[in-house]
N, C-alpha and C positions, 0 to 999 in steps of 0.2 A: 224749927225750920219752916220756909213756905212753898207752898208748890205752883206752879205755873198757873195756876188760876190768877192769884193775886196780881200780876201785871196786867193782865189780859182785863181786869175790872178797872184798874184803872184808867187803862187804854176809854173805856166805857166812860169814864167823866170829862173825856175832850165834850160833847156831846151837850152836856151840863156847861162847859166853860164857855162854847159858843152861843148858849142861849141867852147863857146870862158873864158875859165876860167882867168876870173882877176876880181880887183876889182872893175874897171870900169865899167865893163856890171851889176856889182849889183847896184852900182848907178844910172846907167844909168836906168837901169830896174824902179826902185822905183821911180826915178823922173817921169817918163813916167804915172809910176801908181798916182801919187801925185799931176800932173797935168789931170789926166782924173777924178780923184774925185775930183776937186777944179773946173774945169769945170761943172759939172755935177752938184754940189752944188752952183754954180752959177746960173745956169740953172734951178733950182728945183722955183717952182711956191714960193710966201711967203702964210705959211698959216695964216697971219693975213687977207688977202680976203676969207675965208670959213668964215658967218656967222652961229651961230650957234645959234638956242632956241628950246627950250622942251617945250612940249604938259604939262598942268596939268595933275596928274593923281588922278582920283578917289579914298577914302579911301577902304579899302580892308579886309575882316575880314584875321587874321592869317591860316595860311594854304592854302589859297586862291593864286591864279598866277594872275599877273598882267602883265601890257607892258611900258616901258619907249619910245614915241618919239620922237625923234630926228631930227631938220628939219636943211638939212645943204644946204646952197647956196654960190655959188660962185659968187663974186662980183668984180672978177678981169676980165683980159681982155685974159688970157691965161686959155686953158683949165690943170685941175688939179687932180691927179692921188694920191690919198691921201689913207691914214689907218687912222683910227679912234677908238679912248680907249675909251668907257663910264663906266668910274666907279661909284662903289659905295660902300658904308662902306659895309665890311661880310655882317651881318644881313639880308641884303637888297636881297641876292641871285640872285645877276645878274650872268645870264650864255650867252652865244652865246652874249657877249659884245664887241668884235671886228670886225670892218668893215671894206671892202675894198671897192674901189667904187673911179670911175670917172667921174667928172664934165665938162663940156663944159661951157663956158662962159653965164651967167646968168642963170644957171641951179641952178636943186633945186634937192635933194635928200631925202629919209625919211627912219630914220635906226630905228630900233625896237632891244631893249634890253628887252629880259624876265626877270623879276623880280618873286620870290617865297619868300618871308619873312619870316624868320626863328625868329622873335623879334617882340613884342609888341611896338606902340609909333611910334613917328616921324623919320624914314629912309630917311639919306638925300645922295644925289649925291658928289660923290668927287671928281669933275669934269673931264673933258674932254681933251684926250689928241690927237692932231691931229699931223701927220707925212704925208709931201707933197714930192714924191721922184723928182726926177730928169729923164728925160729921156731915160738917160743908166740902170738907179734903181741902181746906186755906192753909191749913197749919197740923203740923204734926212735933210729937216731942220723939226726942231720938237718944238713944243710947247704945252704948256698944259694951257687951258682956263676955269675959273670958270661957269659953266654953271649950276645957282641951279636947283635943283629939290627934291621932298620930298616925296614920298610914306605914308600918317598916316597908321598904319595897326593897325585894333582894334582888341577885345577881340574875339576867335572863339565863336561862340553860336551853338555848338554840342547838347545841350538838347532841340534844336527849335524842335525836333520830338516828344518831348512831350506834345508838348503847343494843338493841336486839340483835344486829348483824355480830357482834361484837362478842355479846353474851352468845351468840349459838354456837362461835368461835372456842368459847370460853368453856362452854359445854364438852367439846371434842378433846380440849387438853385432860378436862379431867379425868377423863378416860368412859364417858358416855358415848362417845363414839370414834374413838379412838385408841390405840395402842398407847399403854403408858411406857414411860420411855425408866429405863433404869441408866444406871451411872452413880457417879462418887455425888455423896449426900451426906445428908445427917440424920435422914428418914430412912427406919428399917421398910424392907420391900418384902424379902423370902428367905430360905434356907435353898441352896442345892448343893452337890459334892463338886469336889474339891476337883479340878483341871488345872495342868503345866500352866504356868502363868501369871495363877493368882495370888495377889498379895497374901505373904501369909498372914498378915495383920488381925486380915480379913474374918481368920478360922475360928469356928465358934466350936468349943473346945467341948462344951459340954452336950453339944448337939451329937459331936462326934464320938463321944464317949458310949451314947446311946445307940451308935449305927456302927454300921461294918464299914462304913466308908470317913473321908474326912472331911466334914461339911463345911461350909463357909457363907458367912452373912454375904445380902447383896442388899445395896441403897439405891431410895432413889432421891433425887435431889426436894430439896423441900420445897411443898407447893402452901403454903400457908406463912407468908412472910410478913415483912410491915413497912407500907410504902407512907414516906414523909412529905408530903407537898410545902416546899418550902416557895413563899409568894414574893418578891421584892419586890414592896413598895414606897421606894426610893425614887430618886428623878430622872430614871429612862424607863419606867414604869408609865410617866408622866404622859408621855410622848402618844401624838394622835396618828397612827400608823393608818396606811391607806391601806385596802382590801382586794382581794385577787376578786375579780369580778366572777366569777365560772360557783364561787362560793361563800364569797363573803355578805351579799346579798341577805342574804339570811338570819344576819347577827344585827339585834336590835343594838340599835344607836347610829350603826352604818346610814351617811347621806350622800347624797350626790353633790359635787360640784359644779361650776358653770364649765368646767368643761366636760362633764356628763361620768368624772371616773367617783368611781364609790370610796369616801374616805371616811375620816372622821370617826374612827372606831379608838378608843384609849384602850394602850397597850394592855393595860392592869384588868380590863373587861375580858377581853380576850385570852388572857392569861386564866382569869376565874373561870371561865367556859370551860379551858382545857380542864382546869385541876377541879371541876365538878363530873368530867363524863369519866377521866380516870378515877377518882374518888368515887364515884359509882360503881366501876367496870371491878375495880380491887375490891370492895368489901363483897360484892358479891360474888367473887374470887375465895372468899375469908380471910383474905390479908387484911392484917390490921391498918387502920387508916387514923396518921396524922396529919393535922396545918398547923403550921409556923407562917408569921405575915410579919415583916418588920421592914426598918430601912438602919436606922440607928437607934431604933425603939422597937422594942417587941409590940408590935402591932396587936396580934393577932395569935393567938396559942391553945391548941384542942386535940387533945386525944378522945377517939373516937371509935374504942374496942368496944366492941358488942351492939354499938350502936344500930338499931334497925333502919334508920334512913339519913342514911350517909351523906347523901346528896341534901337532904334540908339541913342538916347539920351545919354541912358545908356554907351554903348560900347563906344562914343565919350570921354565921362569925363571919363571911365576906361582905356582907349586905353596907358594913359602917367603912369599910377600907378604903383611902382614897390615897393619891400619891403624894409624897412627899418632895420637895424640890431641896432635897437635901441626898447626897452621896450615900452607898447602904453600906453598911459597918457589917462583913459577912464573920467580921471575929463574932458580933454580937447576935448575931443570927446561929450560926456554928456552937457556939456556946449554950446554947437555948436550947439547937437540937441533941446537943450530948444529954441536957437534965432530961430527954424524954425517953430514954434509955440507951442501952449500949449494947444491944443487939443489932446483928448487924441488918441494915434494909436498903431499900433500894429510895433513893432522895433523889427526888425532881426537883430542879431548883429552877424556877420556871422566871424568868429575866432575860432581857438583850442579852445580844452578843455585836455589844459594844466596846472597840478594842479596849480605848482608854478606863473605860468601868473596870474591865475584867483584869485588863495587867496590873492596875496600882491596887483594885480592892480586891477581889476571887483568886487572883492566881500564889498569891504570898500566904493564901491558908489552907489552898484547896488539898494538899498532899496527905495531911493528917486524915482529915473525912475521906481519902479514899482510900484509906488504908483499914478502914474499918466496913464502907459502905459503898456500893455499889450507886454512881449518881450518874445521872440522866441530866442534863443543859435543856432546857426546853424556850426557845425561842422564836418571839413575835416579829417576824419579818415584814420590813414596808416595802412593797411591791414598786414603789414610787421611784425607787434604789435603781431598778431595774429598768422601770419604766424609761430614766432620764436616761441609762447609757445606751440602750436601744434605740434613742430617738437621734443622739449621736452618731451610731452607727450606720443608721441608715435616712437619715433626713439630708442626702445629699446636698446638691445646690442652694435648696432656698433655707440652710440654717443660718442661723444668726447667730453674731457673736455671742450672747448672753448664752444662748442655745449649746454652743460649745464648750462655752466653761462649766455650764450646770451635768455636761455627759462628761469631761474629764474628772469634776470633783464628787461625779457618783461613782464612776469608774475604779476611780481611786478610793474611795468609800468600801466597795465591796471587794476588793483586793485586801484592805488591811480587816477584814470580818471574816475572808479567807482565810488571813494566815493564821488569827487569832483559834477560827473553829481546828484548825489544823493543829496545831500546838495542845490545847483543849484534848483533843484526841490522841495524841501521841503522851498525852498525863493518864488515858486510861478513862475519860469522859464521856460519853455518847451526845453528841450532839444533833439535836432536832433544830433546823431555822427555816421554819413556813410559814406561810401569809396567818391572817388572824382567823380565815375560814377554813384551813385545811392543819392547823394546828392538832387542834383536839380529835380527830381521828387518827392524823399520823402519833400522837402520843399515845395515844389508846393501842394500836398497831405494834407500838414497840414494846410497852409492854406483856405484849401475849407472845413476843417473840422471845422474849426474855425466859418466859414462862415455857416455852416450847422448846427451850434450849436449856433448859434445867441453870441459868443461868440466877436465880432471884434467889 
């Protein structure tokens, strides 16, 4: 290739053409130039001796900056005056990714491309394109070299500033400062004697055998369970839900509109947030901590006992998950979470609560799984819902017809999310449906409630 010199010289033989005008001196001119780029391009280093390899980089949550480096060396025998491309696909947000930079013979250089990740999942390099000039800089030869590299960028975890309030919470059930609570369980608690009342079931025969009185076991409910986070990544997963302004703020991906409300957050991000600060808040609990992630495909499948950090765990196997615009098969999800045992736990099935999804796919299987397991609905609310029939409500005189149809068809919108959460809970379901910033604490919340009620 040539560089802006080479017109700019020839611009230089108008000068020549007016002193002596023919056609000769334009040839003449042009040859002259045709032979100082063909020199000069001779001349230019080859850049198959600039080796090149990249640094791994560390996974990175979204939002997060990162560095790509670059180790370039020369392995020729001439010093080399090169530009250097480090690309990468969009997503990847490389900026300040062109170098300039001169080698001396067995030299080593190290270039830094800043990386910000705008996308979840594996960001890969689209390699490297090197340009070696020439002496005069008329001509350089150029070539472009696969150099992989991959940035994984996982799920952001914006609600980690709730996990301490939460843990200290968590602290008091255990009985650090707090009164443990006894009741019907499956964990032995004590021995005491025997009172009008009590089940005789209860009598531990050979406790009494030993005493003058007639002793009897006391339980208390189990605090070491095994909670399932089940993810639907199905096509109302899909859906880009607006955010309660008071909190949503805070959840990277959230952007403003022209009309200044904060939206733009996908349901399945928000969903991951939540089932990262509970999948934190339970293993440090000791409950065992599963994911299951499908739609009509097992997405995503991990058990996750003993594991010491729950939460990378987590964002690792969510980090590639994206929605699919395909209806979620809960038989093939449901089936999935029977192989991960049959013990009974407490299953967050974290998905709208969208009528049409939940009466033809959720509600025709849901009866079995609660007959074995204790499940929690966890749901991404659009504030947008609310926002339209309130504007309805109170935008007196100067609404517009459009205005009106969009508050009767939200209106109508959250009456039938009504009946559906209502129904949902008379099956014996806990239902959570909060914006995407107040999710993950209200799920965190309930289950310590659970936990405090000897309910898990």
């Amino acid at each position: 290739m040539i560089s802006g010199r080479v017109p700019l010289l020839l611009l230089l033989g108008v000068g020549a053409v007016v002193l002596r005008p023919s056609g000769s001196t334009v040839a003449l001119w042009i040859l002259a130039m045709a032979l100082l780029v063909g020199v000069d391009l001779l001349l230019a280093p080859r850049t198959r001796v600039l080796a090149c390899r990249r640094d791994a980089i560390s996974p990175v949550r979204l939002g997060d900056p990162t560095t790509s480096v670059l180790h370039v060396e020369n392995t020729g025998r001439r010093r080399v005056r090169a530009e250097l491309r480090d690309a990468w696909q969009p997503s990847a947000g490389a900026t300040s990714n062109r170098h300039h930079f001169t080698l001396r013979t067995g030299g080593t250089t190290h270039l830094r491309t800043p990386l910000q990740p705008r996308r979840r999942g594996d960001l890969r390099a689209d390699g490297v394109t090197l340009r070696s000039w020439g002496p005069l800089r008329l001509a350089a030869r150029q070539h472009r070299y696969p150099v992989p590299g991959v940035v994984r960028t996982l799920p952001p975890f914006a609600s980690r500033k709730h996990l301490p309030s939460r843990l200290a919470r968590l602290q008091d059930l255990d009985g650090r400062a707090a009164v443990r609570v006894r009741g019907q369980g499956t964990e032995f608690d004590s021995l005491r004697e025997y009172v009008r009342g009590d089940d005789v079931r209860s009598v531990d025969w050979r406790a009494s055998a030993r005493s003058a009185h007639v002793v009897v076991r006391t339980w208390q409910p189990e605090r070491d369970r095994r909670v399932v986070l089940v993810l639907d990544t199905g096509r109302t997963s899909a859906g880009r839900v607006g955010v309660d302004s008071t909190t949503g703020r805070e959840l990277v991906g959230a952007a403003e509109d022209e009309a200044g409300r904060v939206d733009a957050v996908p349901r399945l991000d928000a969903a991951m947030d939540a089932a990262l600060l509970l999948g934190s808040l339970a293993a440090r609990a000791g409950d065992r901590v599963d994911l299951l992630a499908g739609d009509r495909r097992i997405r995503a499948r991990e058990r996750m006992a003993g594991a010491r950090d729950v939460a990378g765990r987590l964002a690792e196997r969510m980090a590639d998950l994206e929605p699919r615009l395909v209806e979620t098969d809960w038989e093939v999800l449901f089936g999935a979470l029977a192989g991960l045992g049959r013990q009974r736990a407490l299953v967050v099935l974290l998905t709208a609560v969208e009528p049409a999804a939940i009466s033809d796919g959720l509600l025709p299987v849901l009866g079995p799984l609660l007959r074995h397991h204790h499940v929690v609905l966890a749901s991404v609310r659009d504030p947008e819902l609310s926002r339209l029939a309130a504007a309805g409500r109170d935008g007196g005189a100067e609404l517009t017809i459009d205005a009106v149809y969009d508050a009767a068809a939200a209106v109508a919108e959250l009456d039938r999310r009504e009946r559906t959460r209502k129904v949902l809970q008379r099956m014996g379901v806990d239902v959570l449906d909060v914006d995407a910033g107040g999710l993950p604490p209200a799920l965190a919340d309930h289950y310590l409630a659970l936990k405090a009620q000897g309910r898990l």
